[in-house]
Backbone as ProteinMPNN parsed JSONL, in Angstrom:
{"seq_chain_A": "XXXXXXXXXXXXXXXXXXXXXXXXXXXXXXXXXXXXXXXXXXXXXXXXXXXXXXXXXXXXXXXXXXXXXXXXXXXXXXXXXXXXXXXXXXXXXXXXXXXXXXXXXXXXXXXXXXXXXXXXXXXXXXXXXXXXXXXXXXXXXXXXXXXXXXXXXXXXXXXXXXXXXXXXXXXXXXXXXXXXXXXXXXXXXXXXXXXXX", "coords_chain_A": {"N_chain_A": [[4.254, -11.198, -21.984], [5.768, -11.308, -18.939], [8.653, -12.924, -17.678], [9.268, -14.016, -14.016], [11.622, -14.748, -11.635], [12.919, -13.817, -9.572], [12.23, -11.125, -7.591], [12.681, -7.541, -6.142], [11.12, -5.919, -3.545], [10.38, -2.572, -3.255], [10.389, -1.614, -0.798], [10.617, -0.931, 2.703], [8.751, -2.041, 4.586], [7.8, -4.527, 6.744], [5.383, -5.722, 7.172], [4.056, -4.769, 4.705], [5.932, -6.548, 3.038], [5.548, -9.063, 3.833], [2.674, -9.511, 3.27], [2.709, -8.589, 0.324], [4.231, -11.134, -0.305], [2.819, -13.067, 0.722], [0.437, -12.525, -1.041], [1.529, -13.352, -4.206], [2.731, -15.483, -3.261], [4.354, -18.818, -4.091], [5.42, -18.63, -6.71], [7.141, -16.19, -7.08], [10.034, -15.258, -5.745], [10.357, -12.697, -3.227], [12.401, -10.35, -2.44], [13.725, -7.601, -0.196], [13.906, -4.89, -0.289], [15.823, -3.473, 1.775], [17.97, -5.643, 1.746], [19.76, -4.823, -0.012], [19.875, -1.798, 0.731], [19.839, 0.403, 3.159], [18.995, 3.4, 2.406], [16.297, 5.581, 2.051], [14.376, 6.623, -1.229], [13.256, 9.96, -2.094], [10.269, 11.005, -1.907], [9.358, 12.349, -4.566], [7.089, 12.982, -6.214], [3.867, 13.927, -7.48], [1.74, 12.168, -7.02], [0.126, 9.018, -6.495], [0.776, 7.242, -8.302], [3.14, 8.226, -9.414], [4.82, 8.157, -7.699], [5.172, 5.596, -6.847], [6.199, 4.79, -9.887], [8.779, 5.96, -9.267], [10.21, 4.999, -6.698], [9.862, 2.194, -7.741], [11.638, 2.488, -9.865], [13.95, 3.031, -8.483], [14.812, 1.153, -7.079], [15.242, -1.017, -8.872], [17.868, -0.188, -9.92], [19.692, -0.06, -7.946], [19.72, -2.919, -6.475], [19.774, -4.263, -8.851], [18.052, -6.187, -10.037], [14.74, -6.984, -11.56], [12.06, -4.765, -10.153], [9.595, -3.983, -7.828], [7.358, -2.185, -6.429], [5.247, -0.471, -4.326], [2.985, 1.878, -3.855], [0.926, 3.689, -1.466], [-2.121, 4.15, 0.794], [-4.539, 6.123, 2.686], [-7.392, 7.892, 1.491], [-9.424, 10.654, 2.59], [-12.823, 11.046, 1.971], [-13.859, 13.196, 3.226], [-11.97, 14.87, 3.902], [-11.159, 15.582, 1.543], [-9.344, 13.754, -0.176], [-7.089, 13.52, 1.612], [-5.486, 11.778, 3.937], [-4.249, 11.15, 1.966], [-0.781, 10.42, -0.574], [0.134, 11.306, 1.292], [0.302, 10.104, 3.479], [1.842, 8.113, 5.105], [3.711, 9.438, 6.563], [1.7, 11.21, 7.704], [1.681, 12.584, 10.362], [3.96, 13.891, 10.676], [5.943, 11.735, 10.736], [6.114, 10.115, 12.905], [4.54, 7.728, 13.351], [2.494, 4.991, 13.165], [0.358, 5.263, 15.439], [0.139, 7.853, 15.642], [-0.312, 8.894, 13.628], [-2.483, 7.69, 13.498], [-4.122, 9.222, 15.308], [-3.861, 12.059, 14.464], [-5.414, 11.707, 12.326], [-7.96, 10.763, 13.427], [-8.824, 13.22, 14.828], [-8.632, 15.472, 12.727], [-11.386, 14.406, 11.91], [-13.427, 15.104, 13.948], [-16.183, 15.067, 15.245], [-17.831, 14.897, 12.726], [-20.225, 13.614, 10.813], [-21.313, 10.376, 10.37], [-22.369, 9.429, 7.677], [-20.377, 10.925, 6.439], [-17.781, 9.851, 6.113], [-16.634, 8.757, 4.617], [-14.367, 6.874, 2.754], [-11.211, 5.629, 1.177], [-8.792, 3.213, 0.811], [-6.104, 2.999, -1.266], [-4.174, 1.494, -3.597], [-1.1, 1.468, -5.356], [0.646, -0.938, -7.905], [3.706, -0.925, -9.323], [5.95, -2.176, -11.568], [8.893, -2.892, -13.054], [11.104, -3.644, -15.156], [13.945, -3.331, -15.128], [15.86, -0.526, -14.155], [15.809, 1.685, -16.328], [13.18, 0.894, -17.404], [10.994, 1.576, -19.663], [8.042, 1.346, -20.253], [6.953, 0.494, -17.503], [4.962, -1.686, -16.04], [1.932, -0.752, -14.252], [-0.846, -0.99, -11.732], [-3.863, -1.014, -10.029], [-5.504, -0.612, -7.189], [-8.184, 0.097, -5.254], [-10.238, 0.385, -2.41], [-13.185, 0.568, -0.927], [-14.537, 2.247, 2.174], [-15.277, 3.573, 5.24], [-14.571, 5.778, 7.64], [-13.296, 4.872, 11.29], [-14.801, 5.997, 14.81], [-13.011, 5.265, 16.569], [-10.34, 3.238, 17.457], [-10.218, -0.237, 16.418], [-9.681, -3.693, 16.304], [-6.829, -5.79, 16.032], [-4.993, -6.737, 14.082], [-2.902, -6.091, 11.616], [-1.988, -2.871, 10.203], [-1.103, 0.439, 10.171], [-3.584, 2.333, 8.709], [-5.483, 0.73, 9.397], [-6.721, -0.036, 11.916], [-8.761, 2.092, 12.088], [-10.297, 1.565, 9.754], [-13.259, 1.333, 8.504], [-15.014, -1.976, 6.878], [-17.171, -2.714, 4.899], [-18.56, -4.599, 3.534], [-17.303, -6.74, 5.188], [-18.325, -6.339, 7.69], [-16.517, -5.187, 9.832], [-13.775, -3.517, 11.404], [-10.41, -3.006, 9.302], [-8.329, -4.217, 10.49], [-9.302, -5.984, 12.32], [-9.801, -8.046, 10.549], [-9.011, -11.547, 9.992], [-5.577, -12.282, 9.056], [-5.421, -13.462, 6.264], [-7.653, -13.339, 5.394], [-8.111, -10.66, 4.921], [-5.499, -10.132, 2.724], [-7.254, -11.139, 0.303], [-9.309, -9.167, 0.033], [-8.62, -6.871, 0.094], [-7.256, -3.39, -0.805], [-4.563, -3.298, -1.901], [-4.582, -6.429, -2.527], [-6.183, -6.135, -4.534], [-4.726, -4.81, -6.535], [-2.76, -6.518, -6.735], [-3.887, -8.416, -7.694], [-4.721, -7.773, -10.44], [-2.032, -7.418, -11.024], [-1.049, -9.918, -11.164], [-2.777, -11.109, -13.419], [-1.653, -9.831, -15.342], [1.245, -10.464, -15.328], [0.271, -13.211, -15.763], [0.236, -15.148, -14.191]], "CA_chain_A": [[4.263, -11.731, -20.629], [7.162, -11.068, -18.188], [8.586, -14.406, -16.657], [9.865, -13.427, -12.657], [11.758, -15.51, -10.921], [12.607, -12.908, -7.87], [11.963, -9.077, -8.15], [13.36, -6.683, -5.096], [10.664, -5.098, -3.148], [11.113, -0.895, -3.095], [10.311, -0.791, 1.034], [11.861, -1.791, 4.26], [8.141, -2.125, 5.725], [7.944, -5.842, 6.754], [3.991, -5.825, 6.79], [3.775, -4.936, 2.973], [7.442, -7.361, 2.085], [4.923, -10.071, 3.823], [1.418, -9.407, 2.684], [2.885, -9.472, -0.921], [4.785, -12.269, -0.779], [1.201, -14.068, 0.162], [-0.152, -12.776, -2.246], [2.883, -13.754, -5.005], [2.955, -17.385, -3.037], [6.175, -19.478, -4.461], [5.731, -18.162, -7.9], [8.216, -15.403, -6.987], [10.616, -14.608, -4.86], [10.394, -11.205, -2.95], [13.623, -9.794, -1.553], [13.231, -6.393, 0.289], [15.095, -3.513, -0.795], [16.679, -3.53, 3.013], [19.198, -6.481, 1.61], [20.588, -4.12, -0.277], [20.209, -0.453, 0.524], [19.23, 0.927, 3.833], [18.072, 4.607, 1.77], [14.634, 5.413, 1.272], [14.521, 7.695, -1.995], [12.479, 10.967, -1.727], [8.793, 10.436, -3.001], [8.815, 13.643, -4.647], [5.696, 12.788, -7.21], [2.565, 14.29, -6.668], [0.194, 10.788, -7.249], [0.479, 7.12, -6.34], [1.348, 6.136, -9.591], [4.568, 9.092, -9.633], [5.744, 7.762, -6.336], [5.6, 3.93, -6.899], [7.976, 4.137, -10.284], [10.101, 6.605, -8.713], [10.704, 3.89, -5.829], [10.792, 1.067, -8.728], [12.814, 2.477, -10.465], [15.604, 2.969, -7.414], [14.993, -0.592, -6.731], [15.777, -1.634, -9.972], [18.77, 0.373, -10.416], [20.225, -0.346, -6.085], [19.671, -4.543, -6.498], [19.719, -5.011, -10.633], [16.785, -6.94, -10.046], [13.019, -6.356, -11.741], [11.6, -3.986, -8.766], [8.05, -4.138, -7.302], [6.991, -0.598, -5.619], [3.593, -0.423, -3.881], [2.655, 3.47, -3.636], [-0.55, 3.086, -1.092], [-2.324, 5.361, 1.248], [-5.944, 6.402, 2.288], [-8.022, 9.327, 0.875], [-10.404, 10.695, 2.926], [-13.826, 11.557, 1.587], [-14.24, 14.731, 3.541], [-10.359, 15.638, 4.127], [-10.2, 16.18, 0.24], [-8.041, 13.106, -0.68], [-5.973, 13.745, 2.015], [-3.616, 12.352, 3.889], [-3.064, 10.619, 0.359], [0.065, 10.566, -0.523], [1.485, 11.514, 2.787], [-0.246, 8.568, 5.058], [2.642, 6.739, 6.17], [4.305, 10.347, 7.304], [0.987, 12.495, 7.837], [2.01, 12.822, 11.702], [5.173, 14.027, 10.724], [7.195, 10.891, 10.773], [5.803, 9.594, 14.45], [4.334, 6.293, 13.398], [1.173, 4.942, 13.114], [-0.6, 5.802, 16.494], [0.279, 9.337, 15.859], [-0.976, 8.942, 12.224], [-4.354, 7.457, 13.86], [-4.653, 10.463, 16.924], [-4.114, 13.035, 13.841], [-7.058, 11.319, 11.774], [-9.229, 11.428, 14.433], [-8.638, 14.452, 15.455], [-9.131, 15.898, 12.06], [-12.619, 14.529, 11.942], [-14.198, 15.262, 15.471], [-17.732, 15.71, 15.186], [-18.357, 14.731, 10.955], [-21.081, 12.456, 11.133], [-20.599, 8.911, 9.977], [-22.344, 9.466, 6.34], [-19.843, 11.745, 5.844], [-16.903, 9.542, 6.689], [-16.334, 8.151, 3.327], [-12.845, 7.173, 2.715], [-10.806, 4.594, 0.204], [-7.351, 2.795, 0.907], [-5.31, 3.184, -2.028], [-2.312, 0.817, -3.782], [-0.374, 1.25, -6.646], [1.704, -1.102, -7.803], [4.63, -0.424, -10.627], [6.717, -2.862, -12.161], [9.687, -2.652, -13.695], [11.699, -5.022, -15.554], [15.081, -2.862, -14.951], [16.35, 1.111, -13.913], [15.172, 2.114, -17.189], [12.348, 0.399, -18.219], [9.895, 2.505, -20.356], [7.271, 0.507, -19.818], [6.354, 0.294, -16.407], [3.818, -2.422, -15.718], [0.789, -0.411, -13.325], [-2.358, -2.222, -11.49], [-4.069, 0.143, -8.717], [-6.652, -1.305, -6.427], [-9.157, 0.679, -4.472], [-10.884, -0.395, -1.112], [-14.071, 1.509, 0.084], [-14.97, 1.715, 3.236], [-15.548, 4.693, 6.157], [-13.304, 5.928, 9.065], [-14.72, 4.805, 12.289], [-14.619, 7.273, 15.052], [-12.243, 4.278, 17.607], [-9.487, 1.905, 16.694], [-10.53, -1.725, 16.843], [-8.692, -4.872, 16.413], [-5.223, -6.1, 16.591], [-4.313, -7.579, 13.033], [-2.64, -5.34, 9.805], [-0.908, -1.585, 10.395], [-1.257, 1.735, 9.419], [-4.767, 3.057, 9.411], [-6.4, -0.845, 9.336], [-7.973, 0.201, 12.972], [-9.818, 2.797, 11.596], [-10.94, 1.945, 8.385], [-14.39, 0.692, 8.18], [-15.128, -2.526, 6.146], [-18.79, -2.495, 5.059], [-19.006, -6.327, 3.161], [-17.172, -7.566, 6.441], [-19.281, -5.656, 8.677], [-15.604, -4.959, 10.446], [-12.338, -3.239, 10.667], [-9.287, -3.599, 8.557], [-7.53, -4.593, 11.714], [-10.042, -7.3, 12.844], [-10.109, -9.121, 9.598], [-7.778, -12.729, 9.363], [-4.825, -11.5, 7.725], [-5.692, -14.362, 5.131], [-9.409, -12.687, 4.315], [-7.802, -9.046, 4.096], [-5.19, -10.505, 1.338], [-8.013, -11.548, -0.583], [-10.458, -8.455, -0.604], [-7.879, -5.56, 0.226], [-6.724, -2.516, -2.316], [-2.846, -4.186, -2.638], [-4.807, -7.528, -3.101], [-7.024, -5.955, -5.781], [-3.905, -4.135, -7.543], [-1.935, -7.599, -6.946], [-4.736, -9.553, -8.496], [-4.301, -7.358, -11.755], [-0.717, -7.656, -11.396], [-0.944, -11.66, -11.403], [-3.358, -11.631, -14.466], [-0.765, -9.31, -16.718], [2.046, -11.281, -15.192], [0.249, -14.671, -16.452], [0.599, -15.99, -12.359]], "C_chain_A": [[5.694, -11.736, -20.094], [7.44, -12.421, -17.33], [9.552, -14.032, -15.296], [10.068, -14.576, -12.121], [12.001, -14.777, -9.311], [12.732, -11.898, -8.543], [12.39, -8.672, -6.277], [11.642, -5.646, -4.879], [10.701, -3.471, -2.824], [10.714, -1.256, -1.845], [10.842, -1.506, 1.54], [10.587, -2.213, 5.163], [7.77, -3.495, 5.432], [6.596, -5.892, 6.669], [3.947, -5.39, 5.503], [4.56, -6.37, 2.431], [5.982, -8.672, 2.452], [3.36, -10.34, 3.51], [1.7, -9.333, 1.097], [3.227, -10.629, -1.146], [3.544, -13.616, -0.666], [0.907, -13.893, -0.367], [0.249, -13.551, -3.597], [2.814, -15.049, -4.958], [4.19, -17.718, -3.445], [6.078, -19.023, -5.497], [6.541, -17.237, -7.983], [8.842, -15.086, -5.865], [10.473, -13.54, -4.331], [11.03, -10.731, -2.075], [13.065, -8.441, -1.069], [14.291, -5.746, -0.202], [16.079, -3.286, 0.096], [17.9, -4.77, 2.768], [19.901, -5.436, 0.751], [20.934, -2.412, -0.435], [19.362, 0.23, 2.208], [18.553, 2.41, 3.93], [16.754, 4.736, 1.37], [14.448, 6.84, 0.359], [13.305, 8.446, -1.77], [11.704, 11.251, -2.49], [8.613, 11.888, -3.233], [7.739, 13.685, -5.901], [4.696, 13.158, -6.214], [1.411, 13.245, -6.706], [0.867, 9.628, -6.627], [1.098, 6.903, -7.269], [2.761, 6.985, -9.686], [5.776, 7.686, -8.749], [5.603, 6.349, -6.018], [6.743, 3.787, -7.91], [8.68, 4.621, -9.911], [10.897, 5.514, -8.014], [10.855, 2.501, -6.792], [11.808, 1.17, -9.42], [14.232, 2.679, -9.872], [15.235, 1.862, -7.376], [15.8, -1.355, -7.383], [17.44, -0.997, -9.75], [19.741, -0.501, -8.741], [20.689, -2.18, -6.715], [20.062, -4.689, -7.84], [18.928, -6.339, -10.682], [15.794, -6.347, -10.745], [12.875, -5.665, -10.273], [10.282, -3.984, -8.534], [7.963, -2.647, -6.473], [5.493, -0.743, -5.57], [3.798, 1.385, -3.103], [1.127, 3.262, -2.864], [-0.881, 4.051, -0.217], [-4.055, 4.686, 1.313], [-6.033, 8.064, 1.768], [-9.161, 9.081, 1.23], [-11.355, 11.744, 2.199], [-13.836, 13.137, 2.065], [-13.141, 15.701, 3.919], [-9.907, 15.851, 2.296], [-9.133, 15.178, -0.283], [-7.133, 12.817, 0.724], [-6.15, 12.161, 3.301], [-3.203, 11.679, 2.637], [-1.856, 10.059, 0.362], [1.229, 10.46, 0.615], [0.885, 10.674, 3.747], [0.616, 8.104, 5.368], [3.282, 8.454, 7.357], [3.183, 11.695, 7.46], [1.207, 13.205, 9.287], [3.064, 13.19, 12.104], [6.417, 12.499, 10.936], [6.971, 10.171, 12.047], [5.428, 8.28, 14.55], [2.872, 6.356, 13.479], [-0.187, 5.223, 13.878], [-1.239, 7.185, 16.36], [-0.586, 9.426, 14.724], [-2.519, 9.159, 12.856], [-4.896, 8.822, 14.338], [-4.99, 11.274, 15.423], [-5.64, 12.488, 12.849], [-8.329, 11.599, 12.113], [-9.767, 12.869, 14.58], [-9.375, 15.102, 14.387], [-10.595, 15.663, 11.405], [-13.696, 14.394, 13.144], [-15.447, 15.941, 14.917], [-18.378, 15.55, 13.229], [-18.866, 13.701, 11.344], [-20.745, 11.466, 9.951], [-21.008, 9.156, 8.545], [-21.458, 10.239, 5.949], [-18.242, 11.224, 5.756], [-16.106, 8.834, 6.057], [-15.055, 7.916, 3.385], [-12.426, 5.274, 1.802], [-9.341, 4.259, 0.718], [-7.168, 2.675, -1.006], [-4.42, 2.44, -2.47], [-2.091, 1.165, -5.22], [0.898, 0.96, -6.803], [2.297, -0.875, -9.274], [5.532, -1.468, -10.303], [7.801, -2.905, -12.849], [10.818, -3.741, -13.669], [13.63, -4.011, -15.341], [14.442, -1.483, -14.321], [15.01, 2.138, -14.846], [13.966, 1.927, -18.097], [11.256, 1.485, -18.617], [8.547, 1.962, -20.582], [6.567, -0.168, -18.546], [5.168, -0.599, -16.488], [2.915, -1.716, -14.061], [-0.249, -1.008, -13.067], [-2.499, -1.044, -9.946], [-5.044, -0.888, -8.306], [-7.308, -0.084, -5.804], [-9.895, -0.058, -3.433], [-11.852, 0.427, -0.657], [-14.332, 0.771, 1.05], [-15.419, 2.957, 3.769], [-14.632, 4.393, 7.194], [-14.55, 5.78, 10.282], [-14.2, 5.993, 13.625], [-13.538, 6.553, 16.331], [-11.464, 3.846, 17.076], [-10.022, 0.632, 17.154], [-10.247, -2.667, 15.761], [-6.949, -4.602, 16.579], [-4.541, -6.568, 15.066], [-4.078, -5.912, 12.46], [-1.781, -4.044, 10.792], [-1.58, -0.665, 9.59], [-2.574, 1.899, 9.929], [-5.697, 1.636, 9.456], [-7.203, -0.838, 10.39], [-8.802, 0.759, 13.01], [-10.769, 2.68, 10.564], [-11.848, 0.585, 8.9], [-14.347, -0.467, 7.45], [-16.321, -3.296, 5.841], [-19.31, -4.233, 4.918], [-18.784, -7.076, 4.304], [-17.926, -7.455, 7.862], [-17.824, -5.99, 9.98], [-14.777, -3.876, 10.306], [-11.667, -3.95, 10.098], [-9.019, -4.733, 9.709], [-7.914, -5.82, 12.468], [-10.077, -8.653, 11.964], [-8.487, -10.393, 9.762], [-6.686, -11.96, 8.51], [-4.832, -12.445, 6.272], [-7.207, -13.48, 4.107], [-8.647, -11.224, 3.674], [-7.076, -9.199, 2.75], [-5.702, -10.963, 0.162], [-8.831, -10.078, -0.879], [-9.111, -6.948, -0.322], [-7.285, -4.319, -1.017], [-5.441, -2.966, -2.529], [-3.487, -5.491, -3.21], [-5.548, -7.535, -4.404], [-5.77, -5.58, -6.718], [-3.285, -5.242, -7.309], [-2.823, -8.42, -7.984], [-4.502, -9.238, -9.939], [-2.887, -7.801, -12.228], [-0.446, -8.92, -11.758], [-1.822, -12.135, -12.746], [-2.353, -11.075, -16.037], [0.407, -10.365, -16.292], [1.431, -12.873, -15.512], [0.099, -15.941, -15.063], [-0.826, -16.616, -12.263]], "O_chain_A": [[6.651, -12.13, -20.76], [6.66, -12.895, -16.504], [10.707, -13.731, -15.597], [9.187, -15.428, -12.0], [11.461, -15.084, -8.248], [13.163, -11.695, -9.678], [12.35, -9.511, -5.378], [11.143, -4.918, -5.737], [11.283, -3.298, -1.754], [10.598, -0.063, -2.127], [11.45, -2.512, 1.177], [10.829, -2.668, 6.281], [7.459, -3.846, 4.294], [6.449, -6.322, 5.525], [3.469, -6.42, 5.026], [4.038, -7.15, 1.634], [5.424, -9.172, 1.475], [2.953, -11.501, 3.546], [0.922, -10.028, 0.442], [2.71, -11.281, -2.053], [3.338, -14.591, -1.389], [0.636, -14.888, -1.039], [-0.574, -14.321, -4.095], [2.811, -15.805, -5.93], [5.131, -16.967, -3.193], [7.247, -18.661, -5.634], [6.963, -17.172, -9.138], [8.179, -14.609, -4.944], [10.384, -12.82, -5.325], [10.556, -10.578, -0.95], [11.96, -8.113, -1.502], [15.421, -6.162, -0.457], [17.179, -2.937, -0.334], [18.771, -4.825, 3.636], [21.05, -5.341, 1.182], [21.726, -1.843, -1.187], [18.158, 0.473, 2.119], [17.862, 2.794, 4.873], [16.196, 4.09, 0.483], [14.377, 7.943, 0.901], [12.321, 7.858, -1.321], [11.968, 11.688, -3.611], [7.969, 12.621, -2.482], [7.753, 14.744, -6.529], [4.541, 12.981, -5.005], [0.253, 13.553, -6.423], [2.061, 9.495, -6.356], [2.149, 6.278, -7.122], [3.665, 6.268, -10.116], [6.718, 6.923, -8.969], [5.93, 5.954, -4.899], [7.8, 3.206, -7.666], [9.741, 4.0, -9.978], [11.968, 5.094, -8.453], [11.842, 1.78, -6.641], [12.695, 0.346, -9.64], [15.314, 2.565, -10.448], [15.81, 1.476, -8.394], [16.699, -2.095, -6.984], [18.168, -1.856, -9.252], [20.341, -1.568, -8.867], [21.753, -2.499, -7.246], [20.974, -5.514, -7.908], [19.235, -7.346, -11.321], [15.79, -5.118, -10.677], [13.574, -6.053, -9.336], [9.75, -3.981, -9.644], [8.996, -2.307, -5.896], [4.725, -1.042, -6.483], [4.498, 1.825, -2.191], [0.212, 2.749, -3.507], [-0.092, 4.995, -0.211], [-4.643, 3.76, 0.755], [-5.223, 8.987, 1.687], [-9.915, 8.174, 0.88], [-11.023, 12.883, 1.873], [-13.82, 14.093, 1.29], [-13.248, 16.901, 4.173], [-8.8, 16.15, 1.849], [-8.106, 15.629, -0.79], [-6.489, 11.769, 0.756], [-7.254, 11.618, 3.263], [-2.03, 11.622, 2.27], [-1.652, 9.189, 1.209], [2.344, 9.974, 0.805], [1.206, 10.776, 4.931], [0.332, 7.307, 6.263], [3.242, 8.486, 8.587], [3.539, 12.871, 7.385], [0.906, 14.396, 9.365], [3.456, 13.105, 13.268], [7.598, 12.581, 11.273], [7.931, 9.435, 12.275], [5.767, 7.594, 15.514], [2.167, 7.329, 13.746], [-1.319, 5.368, 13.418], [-2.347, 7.625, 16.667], [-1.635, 10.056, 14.859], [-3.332, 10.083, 12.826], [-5.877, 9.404, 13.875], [-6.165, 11.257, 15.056], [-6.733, 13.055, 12.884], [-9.288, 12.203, 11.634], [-10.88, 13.377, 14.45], [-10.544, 15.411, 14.618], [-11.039, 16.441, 10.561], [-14.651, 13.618, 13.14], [-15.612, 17.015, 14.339], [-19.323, 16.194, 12.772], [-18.308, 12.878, 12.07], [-20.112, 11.689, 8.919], [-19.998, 9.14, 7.841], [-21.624, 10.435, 4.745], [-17.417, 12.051, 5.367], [-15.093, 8.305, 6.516], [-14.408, 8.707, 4.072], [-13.062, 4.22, 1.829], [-8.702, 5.252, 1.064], [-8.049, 2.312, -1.785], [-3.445, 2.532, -1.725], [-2.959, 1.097, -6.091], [1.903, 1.572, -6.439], [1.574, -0.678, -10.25], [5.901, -1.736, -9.16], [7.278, -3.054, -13.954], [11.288, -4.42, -12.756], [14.497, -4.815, -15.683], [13.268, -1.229, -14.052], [14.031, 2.81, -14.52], [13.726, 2.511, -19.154], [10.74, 2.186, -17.746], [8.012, 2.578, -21.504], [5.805, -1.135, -18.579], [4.248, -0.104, -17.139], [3.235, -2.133, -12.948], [-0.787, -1.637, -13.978], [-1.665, -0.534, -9.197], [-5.34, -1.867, -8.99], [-6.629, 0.922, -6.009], [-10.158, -1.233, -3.688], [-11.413, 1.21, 0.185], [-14.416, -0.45, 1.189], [-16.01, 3.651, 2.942], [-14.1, 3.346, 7.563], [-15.725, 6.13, 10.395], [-13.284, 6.778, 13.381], [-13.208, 7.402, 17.16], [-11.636, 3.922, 15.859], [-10.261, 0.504, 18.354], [-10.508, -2.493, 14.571], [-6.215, -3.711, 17.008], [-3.323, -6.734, 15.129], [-4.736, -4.904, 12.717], [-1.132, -4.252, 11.817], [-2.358, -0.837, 8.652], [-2.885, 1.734, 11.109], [-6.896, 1.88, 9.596], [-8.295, -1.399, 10.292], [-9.764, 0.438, 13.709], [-11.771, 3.377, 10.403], [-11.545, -0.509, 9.376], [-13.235, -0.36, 6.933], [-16.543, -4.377, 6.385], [-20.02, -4.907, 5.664], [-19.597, -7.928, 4.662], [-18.039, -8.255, 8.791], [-17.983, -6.821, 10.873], [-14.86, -3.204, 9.278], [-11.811, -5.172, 10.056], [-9.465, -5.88, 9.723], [-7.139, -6.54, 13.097], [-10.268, -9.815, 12.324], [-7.298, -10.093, 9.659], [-6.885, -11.224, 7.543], [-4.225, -12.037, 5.282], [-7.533, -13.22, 2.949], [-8.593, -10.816, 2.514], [-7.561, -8.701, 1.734], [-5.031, -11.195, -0.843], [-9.003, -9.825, -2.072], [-9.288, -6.017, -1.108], [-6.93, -4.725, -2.123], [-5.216, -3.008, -3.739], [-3.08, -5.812, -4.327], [-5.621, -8.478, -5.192], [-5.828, -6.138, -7.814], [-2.682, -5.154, -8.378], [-2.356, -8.981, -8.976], [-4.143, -10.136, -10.7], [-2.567, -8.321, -13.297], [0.375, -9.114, -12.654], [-1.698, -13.283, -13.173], [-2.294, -11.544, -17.173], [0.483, -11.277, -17.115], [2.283, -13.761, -15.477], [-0.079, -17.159, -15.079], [-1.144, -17.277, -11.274]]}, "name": "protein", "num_of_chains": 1, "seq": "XXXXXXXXXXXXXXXXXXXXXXXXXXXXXXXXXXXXXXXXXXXXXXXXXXXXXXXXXXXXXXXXXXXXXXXXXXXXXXXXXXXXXXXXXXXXXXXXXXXXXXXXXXXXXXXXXXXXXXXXXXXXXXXXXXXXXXXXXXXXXXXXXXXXXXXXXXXXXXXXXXXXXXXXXXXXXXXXXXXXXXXXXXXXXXXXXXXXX"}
């Protein structure tokens, strides 16, 4: 069991730094990587799990803190996985609207059973730079892409993505309910049962 008093977040995006740290609660601190490095290293792994220790392990090494890295994403059912990997920059780098338009776009006219699609997290742990041992916990979220955006809460693709148990979007849900059933809250929940939290 690893005892954490603060660990250094790998991102600069303030909707993850604060949807972990609810999850986390006071049991740990969670600095952002933006106190001490305004670089974002170049996710050149081909999986979630590559391209979370890559980013823990700059964390670690930048701060000399334990590092936390959340590698997350959707994968759509009928796009093959995709945008995977590349969801935060599938729109080229434009931001999340652009992200959405291209989503859409790429499924005009696929009827709704076909519309399958999973949010993605993986988080990686690391007790230093070098740790050989990486602590991993993934989550998964099914749901379906809807063919509109609707609500106002969360980021990224949260307006699109279906959520069948809530009979909602991401985007509509409390940001209290989503931290409970969400794929970071499922791969946090693991993370809080190996961490002992």
């Amino acid at each position: 069991m690893i005892k954490l008093e603060q660990l250094v977040l790998a991102s600069h995006n303030a909707g993850k730094l604060k949807e972990l740290q609810a999850m986390l609660g006071a049991h740990v601190k969670v600095r952002s990587i933006g106190e001490f490095s305004d670089v974002e290293p170049e996710e050149t792994g081909l999986s979630f799990v590559e391209n979370a220790i890559l980013k823990a392990r700059n964390a670690a090494r930048i701060s000399g803190l334990p590092a936390l890295a959340d590698d997350s994403g959707l994968a759509v059912d009928f796009l093959g996985g995709a945008p995977g990997i590349y969801s935060a920059r599938y729109a080229d780098g434009k931001g999340d609207a652009a992200n959405n338009a291209k989503l859409l776009d790429a499924l005009k006219g696929v009827p709704d059973e076909q519309r399958g699609a999973q949010f993605v997290s993986v988080l990686a742990l690391v007790r230093h730079a070098d740790d050989p041992l990486p602590i991993l916990c993934e989550g998964l979220w099914h749901g379906s892409i809807l063919r509109e955006a609707r609500g106002e809460h969360g980021f990224g693709y949260d307006p699109l993505f279906w959520v069948p148990e809530a009979e909602c979007s991401s985007a509509e849900l409390a940001p209290e309910r989503k931290n409970q059933i969400s794929h970071r809250a499922r791969a946090m929940a693991l993370l809080k049962q190996r961490l002992g939290l």
